[in-house]
C-alpha positions as CSV (number, residue, x, y, z in Angstrom):
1,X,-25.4,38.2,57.9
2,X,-26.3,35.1,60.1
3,X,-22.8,33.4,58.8
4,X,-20.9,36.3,59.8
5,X,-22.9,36.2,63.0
6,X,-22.1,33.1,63.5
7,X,-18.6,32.7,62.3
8,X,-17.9,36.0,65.2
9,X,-19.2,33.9,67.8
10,X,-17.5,30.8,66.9
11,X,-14.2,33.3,67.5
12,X,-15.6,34.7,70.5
13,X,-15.5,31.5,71.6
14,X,-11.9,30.9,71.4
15,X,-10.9,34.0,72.9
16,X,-13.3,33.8,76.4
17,X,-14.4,29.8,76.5
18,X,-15.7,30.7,79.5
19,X,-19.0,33.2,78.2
20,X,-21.3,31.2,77.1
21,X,-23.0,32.3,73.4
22,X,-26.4,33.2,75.3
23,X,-24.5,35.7,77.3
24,X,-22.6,36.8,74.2
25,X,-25.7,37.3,71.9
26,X,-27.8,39.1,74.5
27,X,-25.2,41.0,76.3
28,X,-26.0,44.8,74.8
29,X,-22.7,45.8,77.0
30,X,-19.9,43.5,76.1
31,X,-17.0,45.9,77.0
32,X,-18.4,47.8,79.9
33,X,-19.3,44.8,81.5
34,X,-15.7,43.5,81.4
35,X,-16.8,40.5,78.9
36,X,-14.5,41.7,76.5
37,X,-11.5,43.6,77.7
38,X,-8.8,45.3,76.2
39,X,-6.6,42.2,75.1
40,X,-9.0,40.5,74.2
41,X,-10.6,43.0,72.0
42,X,-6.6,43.0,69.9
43,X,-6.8,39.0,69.5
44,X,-10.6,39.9,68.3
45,X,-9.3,42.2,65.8
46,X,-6.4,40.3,64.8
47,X,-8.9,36.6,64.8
48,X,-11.6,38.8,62.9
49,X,-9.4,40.2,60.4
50,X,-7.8,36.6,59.3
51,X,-11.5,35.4,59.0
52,X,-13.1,37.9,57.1
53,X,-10.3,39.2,55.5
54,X,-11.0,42.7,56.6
55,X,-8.8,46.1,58.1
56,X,-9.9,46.9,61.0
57,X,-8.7,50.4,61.1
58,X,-8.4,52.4,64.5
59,X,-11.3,54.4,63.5
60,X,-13.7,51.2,63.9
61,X,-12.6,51.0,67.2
62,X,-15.5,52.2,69.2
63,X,-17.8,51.3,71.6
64,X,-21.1,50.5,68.6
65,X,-18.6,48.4,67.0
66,X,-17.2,46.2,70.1
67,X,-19.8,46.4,72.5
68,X,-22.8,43.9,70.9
69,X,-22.2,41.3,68.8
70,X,-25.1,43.3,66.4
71,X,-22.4,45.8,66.4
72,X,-19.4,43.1,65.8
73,X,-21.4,41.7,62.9
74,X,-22.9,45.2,61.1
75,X,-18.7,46.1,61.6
76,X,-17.6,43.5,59.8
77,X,-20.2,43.1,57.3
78,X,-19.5,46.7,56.4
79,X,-15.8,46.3,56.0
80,X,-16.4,43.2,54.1
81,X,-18.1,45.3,51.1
């Protein structure tokens, strides 16, 4: 799970340079603290479903999946079984 970790942060990366990976790995609030927003959460999906070649269907859309990057990688672990 550390690659996918890892790989997840390496995409955060592209999408908001400007958070550093400290912030992103012990932020436990990443949308309701306005780290991720709304378009950046589509080019998240979109960056994270080329990676891991995974769906990310509406119904992962939620708060536990978006809001850590624990949550980010446990989502896309899961969907990549």
């Amino acid at each position: 799970m550390e690659d996918i970790k890892n790989k997840i942060i390496e995409i955060l990366n592209e999408i908001i340079p400007d958070v550093s990976n400290e912030t992103l790995e012990s932020n436990k609030e990443l949308v309701h603290s306005g780290v991720l927003n709304s378009f950046s959460i589509v080019m998240l999906i979109s960056e994270l479903s080329d990676a891991f070649d995974i769906e990310i269907s509406p119904q992962e859309i939620v708060y536990e999946n978006f809001d850590s990057l624990d949550g980010l990688t446990k989502m896309v672990a899961r969907l990549s079984d």
